[in-house]
TORKOL-4160 file (C-alpha; in steps of 0.2 Angstrom, whole numbers, padded with zeros to 4 digits, m for minus):
297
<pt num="1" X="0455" Y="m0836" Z="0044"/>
<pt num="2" X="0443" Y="m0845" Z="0052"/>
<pt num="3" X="0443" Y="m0836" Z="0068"/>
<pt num="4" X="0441" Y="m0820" Z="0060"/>
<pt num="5" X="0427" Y="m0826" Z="0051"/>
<pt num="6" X="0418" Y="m0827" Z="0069"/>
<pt num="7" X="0425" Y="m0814" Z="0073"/>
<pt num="8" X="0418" Y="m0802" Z="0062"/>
<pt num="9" X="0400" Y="m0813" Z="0063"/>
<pt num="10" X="0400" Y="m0811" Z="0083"/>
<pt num="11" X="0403" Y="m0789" Z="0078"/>
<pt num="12" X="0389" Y="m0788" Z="0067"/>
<pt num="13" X="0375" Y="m0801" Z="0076"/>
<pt num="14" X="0369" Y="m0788" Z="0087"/>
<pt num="15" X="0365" Y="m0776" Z="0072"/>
<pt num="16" X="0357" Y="m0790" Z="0064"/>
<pt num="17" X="0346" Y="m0796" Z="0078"/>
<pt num="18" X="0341" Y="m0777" Z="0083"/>
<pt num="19" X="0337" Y="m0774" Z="0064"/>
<pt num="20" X="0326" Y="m0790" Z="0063"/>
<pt num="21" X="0317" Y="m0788" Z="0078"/>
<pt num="22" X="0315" Y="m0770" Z="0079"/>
<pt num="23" X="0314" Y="m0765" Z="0060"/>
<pt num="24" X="0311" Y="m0780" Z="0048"/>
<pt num="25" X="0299" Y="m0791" Z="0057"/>
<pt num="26" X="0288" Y="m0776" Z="0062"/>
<pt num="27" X="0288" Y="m0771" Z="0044"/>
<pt num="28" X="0284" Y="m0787" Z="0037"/>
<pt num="29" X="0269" Y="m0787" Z="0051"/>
<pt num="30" X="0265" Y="m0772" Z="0043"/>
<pt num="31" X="0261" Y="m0776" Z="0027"/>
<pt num="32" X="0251" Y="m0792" Z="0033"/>
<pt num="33" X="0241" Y="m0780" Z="0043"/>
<pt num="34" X="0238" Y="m0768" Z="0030"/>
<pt num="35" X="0230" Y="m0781" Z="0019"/>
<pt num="36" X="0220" Y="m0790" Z="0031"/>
<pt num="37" X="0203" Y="m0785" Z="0041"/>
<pt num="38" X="0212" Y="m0781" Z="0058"/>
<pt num="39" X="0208" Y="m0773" Z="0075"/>
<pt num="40" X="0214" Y="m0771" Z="0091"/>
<pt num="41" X="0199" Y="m0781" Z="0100"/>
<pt num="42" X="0194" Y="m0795" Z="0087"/>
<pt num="43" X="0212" Y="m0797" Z="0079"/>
<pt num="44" X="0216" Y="m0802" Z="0060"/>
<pt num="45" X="0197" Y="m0807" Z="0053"/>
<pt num="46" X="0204" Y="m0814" Z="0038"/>
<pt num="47" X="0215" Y="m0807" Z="0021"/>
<pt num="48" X="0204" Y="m0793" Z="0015"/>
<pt num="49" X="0217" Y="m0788" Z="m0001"/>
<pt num="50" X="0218" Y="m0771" Z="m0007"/>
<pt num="51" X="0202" Y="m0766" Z="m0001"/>
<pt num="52" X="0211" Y="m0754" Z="0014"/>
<pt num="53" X="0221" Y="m0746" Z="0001"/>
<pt num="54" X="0207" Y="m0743" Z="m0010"/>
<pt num="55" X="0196" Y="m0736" Z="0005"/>
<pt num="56" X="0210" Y="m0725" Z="0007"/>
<pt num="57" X="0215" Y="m0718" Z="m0009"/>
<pt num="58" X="0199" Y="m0719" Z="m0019"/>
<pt num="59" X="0185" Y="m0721" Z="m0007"/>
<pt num="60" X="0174" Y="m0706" Z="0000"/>
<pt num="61" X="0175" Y="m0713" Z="0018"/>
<pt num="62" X="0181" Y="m0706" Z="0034"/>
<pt num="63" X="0197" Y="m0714" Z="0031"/>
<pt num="64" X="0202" Y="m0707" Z="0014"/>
<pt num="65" X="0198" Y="m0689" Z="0022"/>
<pt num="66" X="0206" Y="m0690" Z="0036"/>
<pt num="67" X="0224" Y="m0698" Z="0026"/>
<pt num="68" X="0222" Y="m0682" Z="0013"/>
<pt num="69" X="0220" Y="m0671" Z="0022"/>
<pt num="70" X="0233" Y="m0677" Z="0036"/>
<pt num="71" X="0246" Y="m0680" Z="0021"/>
<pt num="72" X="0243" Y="m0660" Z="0017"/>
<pt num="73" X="0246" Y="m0655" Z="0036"/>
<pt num="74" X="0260" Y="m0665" Z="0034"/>
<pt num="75" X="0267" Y="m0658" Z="0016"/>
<pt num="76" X="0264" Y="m0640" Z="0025"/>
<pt num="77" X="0274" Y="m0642" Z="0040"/>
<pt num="78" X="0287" Y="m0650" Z="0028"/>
<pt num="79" X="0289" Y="m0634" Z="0020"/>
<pt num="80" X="0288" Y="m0622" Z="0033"/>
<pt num="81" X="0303" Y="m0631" Z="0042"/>
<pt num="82" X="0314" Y="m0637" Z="0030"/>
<pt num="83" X="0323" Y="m0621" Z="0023"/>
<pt num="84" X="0326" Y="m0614" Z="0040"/>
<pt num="85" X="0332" Y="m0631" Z="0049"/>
<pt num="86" X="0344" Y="m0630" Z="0033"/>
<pt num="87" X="0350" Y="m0614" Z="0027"/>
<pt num="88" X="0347" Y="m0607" Z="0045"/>
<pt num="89" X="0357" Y="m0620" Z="0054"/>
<pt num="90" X="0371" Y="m0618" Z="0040"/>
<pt num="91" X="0370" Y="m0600" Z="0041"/>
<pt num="92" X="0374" Y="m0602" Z="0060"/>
<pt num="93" X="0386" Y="m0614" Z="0056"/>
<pt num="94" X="0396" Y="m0601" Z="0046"/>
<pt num="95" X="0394" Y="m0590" Z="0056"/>
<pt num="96" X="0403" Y="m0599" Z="0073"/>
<pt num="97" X="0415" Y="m0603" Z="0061"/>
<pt num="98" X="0420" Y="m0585" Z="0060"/>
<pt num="99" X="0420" Y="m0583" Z="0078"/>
<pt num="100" X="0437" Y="m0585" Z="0091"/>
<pt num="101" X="0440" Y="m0601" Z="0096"/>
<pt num="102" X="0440" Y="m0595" Z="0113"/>
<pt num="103" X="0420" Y="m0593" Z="0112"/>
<pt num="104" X="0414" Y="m0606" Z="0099"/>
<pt num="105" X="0415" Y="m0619" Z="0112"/>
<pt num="106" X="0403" Y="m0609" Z="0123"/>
<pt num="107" X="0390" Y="m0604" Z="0106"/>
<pt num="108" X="0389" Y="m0622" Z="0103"/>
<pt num="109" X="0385" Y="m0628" Z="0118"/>
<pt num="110" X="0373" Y="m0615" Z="0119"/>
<pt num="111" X="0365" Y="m0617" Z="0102"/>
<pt num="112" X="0367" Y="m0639" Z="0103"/>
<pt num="113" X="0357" Y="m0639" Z="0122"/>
<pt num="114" X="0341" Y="m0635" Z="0115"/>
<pt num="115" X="0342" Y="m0652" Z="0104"/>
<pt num="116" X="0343" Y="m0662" Z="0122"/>
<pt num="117" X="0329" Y="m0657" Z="0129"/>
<pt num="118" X="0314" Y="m0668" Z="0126"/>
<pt num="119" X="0300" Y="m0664" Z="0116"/>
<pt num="120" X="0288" Y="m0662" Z="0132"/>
<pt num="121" X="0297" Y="m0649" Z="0138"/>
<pt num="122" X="0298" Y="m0640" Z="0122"/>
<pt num="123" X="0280" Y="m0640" Z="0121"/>
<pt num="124" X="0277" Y="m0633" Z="0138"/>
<pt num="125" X="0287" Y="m0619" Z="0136"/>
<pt num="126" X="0281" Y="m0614" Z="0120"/>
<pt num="127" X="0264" Y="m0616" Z="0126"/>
<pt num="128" X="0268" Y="m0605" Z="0138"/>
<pt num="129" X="0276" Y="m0591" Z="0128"/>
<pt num="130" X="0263" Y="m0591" Z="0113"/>
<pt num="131" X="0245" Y="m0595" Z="0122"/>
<pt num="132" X="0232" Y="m0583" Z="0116"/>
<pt num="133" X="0227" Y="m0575" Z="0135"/>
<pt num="134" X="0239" Y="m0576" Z="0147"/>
<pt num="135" X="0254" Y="m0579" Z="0136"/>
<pt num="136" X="0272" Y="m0570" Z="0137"/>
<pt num="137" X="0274" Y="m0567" Z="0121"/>
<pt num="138" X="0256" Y="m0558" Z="0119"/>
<pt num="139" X="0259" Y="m0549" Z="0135"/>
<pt num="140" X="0276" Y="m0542" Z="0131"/>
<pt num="141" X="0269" Y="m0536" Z="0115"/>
<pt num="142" X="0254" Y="m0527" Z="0123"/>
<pt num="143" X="0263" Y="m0518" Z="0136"/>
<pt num="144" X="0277" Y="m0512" Z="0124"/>
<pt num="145" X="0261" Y="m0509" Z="0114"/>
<pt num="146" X="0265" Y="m0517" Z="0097"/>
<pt num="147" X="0249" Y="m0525" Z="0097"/>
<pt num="148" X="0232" Y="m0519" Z="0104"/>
<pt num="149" X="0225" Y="m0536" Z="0107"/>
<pt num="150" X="0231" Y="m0553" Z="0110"/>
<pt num="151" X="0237" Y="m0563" Z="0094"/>
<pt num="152" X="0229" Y="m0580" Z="0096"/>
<pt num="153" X="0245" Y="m0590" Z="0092"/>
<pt num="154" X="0238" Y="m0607" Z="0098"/>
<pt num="155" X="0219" Y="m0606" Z="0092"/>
<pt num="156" X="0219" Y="m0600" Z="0075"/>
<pt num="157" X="0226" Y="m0601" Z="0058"/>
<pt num="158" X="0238" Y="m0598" Z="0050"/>
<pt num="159" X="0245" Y="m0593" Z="0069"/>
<pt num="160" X="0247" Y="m0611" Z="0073"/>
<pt num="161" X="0259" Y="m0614" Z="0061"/>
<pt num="162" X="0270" Y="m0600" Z="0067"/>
<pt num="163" X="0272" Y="m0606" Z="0086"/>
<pt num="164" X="0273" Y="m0625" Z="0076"/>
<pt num="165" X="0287" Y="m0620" Z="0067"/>
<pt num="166" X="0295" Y="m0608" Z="0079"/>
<pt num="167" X="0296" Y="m0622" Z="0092"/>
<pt num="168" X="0305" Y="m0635" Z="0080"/>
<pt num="169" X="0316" Y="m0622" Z="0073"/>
<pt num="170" X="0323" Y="m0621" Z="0090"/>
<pt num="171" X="0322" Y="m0638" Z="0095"/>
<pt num="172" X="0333" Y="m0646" Z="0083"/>
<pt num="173" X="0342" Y="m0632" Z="0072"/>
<pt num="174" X="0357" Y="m0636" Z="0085"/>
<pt num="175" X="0358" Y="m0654" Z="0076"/>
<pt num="176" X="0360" Y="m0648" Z="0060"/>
<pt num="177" X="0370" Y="m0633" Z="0064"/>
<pt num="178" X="0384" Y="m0645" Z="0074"/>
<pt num="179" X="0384" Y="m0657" Z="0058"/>
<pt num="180" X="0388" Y="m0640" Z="0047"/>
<pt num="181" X="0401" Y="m0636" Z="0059"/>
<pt num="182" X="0410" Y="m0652" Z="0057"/>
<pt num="183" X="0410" Y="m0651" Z="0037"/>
<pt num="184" X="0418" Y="m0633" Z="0037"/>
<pt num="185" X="0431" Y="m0638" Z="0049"/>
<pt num="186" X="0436" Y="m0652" Z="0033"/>
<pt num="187" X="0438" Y="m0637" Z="0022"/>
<pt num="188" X="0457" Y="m0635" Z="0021"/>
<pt num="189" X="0461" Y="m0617" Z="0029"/>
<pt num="190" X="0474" Y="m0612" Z="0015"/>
<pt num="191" X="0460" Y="m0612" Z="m0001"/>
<pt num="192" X="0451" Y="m0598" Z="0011"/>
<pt num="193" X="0469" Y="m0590" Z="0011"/>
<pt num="194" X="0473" Y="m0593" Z="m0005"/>
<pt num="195" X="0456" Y="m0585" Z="m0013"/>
<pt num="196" X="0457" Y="m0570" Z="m0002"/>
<pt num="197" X="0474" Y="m0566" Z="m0009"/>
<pt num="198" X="0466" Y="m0566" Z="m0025"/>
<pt num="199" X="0453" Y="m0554" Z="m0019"/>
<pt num="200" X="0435" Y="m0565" Z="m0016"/>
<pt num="201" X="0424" Y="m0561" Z="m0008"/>
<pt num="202" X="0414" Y="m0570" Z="0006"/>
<pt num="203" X="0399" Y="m0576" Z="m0007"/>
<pt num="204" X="0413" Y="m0580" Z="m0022"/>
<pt num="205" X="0421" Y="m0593" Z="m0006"/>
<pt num="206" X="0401" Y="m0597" Z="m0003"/>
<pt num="207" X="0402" Y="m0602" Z="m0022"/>
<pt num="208" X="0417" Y="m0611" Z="m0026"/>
<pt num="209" X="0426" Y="m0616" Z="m0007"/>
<pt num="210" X="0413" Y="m0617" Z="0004"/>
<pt num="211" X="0398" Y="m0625" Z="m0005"/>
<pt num="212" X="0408" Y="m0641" Z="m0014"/>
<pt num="213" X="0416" Y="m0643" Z="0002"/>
<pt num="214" X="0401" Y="m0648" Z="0012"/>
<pt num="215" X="0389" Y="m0653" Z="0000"/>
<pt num="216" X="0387" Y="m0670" Z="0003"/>
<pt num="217" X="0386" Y="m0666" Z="0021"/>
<pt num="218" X="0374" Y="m0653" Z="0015"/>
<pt num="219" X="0361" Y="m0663" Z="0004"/>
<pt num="220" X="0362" Y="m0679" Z="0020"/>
<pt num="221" X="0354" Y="m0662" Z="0032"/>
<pt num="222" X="0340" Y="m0661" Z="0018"/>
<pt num="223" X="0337" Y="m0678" Z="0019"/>
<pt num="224" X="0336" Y="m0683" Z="0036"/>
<pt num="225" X="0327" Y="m0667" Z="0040"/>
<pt num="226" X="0315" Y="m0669" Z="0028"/>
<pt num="227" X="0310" Y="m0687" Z="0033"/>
<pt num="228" X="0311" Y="m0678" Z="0052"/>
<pt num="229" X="0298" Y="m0668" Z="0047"/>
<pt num="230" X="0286" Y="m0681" Z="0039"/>
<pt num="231" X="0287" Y="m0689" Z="0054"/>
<pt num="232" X="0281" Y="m0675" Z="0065"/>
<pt num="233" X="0271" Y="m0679" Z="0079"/>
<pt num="234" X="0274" Y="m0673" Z="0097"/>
<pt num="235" X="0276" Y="m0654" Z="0095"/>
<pt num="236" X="0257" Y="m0655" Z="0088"/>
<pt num="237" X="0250" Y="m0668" Z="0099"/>
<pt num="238" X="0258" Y="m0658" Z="0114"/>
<pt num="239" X="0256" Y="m0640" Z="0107"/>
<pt num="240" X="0238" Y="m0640" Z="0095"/>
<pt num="241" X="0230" Y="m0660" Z="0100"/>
<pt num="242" X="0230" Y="m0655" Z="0079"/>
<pt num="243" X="0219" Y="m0642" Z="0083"/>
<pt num="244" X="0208" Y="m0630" Z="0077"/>
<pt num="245" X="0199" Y="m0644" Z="0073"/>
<pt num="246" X="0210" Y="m0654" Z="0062"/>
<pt num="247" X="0219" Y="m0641" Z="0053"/>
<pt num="248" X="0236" Y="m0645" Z="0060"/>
<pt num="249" X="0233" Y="m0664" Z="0062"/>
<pt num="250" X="0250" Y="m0673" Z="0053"/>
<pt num="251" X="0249" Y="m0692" Z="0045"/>
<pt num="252" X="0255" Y="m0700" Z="0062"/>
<pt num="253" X="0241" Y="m0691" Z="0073"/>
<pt num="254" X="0230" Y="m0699" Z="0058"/>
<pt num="255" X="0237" Y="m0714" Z="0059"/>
<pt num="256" X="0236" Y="m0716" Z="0077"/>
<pt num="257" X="0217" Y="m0708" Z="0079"/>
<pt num="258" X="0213" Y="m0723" Z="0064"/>
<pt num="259" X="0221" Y="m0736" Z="0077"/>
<pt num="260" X="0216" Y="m0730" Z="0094"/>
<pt num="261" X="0198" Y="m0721" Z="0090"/>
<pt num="262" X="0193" Y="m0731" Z="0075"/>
<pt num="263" X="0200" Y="m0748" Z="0082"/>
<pt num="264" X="0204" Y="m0752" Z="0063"/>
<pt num="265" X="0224" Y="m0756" Z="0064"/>
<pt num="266" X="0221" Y="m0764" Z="0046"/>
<pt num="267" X="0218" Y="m0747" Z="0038"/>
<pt num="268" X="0230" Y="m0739" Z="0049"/>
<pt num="269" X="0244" Y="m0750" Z="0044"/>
<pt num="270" X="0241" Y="m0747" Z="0024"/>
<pt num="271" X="0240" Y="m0729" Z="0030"/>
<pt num="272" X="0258" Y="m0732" Z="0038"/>
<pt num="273" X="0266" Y="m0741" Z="0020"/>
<pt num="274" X="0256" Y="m0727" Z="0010"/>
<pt num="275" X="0267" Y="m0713" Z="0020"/>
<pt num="276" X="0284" Y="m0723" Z="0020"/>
<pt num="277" X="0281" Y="m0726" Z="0003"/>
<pt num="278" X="0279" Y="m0705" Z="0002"/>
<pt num="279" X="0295" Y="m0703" Z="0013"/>
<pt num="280" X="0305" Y="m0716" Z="0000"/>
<pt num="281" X="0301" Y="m0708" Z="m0016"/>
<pt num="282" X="0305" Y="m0690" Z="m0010"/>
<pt num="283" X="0323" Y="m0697" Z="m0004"/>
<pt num="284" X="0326" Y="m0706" Z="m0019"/>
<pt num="285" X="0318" Y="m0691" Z="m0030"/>
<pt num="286" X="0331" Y="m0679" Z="m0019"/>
<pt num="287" X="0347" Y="m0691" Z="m0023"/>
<pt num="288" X="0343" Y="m0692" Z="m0041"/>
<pt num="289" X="0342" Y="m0673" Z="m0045"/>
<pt num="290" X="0356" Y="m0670" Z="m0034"/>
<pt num="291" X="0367" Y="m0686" Z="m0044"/>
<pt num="292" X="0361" Y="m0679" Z="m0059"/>
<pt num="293" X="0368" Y="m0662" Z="m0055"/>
<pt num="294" X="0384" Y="m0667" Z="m0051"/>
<pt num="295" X="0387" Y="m0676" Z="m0068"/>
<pt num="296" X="0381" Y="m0659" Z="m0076"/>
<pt num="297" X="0394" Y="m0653" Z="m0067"/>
């Protein structure tokens, strides 16, 4: 009994030293930073309390314009990206699942590669396709003439958003699509039999088969692409530098411009517990209405 006792210590030691080192001890740093006078030359100056929060959430300094005003870039890029990483990766997902196995191997593979490339490369070729002068996209549209003059996708609002969200949407809807894919094949073939012999339709098997079948796989993709999004950060430092201006500056180009620019890591670690305090009560409002609506049901 003994022996598996250490046993089982020696399998989960690793976890537990990677989780201390590499999450709890930075975190606990974290919070002694955010409440302490700290930069990156001088180091801790001494226990300041709360004034960092306050001179971020109550203040009219530098610091609680740039964390509004990164939090809304942030809250807008959340929105533009979520519904399609969801329903348009499960929308993909059904729709391999209706394909010959002989070829859904190949239309994964194609639609999962894009998830493996890194974010650099992403960025350069979408800079490439959707640049104001000079860009494919723009010149393909003028010679088919669609458009008379060149769209400026990468200078101006609300354009910056689309070539923002264009370029995510196809960097990591593979993910999410392959998760999908994985909860339809749980489904067991003969309900799908079954209700066609009783005469449903595809949205009745939507409803009542497909749905309940993968809906815990469904509301984890929310989630984790929701908290994905919060933390956005190279598609808009590689793409925009958070440009025009600030206007599509996220929390974590904020965070890090308070830190490098500002030299004030104090303010920048109460900016960093203010946002994962953001990410945690949106999860745990999500698994509440979600619980609640399973009870209901």
């Amino acid at each position: 009994m003994k022996k598996k006792t250490m046993t089982g210590v020696l399998f989960v030691l690793p976890f537990i030293l990677f989780f201390m080192m590499f999450w709890l001890i930075p975190f606990l740093y974290g919070i002694v930073m955010s409440v302490s006078k700290y930069s990156l030359v001088k180091g801790n100056q001494g226990f300041v309390g709360l004034d960092n929060y306050i001179k971020i959430l109550f203040s009219s300094s530098m610091y609680n314009k740039s964390f509004w005003l990164g939090m809304k870039n942030t809250m807008i890029f959340v929105i533009l990206t979520t519904p399609f990483l969801v329903l348009g990766s499960l929308a993909l997902a059904l729709l391999l699942d209706r394909l010959p196995d002989r070829v859904k191997g190949i239309f994964r593979t194609i639609y999962f590669a894009s998830y493996a490339v890194s974010v650099t490369a992403v960025a350069a070729v979408f800079v490439w396709l959707m640049k104001g002068n000079g860009g494919y996209l723009n010149n393909l549209m003028m010679n088919l003439h669609i458009i008379d003059k060149a769209i400026p996708w990468m200078e101006q609002l609300p354009f910056v958003w689309v070539s923002l969200t264009a370029a995510t949407i196809w960097w990591t809807i593979g993910y999410n699509m392959m998760l999908f894919v994985n909860a339809l094949n749980e489904i067991d073939t003969q309900l799908y039999e079954a209700s066609s012999i009783d005469g449903a339709d595809f949205w009745t098997q939507l409803r009542y088969i497909i749905f309940p079948g993968i809906k815990n796989v469904f509301f984890f993709v929310l989630m984790t692409t929701i908290i994905a999004s919060f933390n956005v950060y190279g598609q808009t430092r590689l793409m925009t530098q958070g440009g025009p201006g600030e206007a599509t500056k996220p929390m974590i180009m904020m965070i890090t411009s308070t830190i490098m620019d500002r030299n004030d890591l104090g303010v920048g670690s109460a900016m960093t517990i203010l946002m994962g305090i953001v990410i945690v009560l949106c999860s745990v409002g999500q698994y509440y209405l979600t619980k609640e609506k399973e009870e209901f049901r």
